[in-house]
C-alpha atoms as one frame of an Amber mdcrd trajectory, in Angstrom:
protein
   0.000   0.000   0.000   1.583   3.283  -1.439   0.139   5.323   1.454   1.776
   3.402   4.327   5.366   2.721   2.769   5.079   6.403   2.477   4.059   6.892
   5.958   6.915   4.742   7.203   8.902   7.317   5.424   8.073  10.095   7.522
  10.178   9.351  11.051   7.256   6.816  12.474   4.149   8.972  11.451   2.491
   5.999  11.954   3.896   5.166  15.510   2.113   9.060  16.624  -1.606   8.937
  17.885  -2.030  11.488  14.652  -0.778   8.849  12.489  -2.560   6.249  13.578
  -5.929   8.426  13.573  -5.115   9.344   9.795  -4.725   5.797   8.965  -8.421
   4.921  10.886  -9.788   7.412   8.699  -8.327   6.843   5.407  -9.121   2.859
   5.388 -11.754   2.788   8.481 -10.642  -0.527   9.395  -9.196  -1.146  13.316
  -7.567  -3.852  12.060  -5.992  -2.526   8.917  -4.582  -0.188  11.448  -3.671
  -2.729  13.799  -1.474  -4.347  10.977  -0.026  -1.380   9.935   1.493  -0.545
  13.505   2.215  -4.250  14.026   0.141  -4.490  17.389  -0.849  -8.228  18.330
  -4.047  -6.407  20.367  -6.605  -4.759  18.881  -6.867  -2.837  21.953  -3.407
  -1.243  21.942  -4.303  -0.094  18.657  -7.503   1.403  20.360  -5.493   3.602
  22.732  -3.827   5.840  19.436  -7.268   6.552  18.908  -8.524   8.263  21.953
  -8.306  11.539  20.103 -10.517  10.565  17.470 -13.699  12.916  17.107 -16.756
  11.177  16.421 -19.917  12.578  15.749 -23.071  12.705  18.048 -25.293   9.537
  16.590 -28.204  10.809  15.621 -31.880   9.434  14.813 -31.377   9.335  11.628
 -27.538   7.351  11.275 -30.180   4.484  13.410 -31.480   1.425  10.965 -34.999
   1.250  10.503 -36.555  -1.385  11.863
């Protein structure tokens, strides 16, 4: 993937909570992002993203059922 051998590049960009956020957002995978900063947890891969802002759910974003 062009984007992360780039990334890998860049003095560990992708070892920062930034770079790890930009990643989440770019592919929206936790696990594509858990590959990419070679964690063997899912969760430790959780903790770069504490800084993520996520929108308020709304009605709307809910299935119908």
């Amino acid at each position: 993937m062009k984007v992360l051998c780039y990334l890998c590049f860049c003095g560990n960009f992708i070892r920062t909570s930034s770079g790890a956020i930009e990643i989440f957002k770019r592919t929206g995978s936790i696990t594509k992002l858990q590959k990419a900063m070679g964690h063997s947890s899912i969760n430790v891969s959780l903790t770069y993203l504490r800084g993520l802002e996520i929108a308020e759910l709304k009605e709307e974003d809910m299935p119908m059922v």
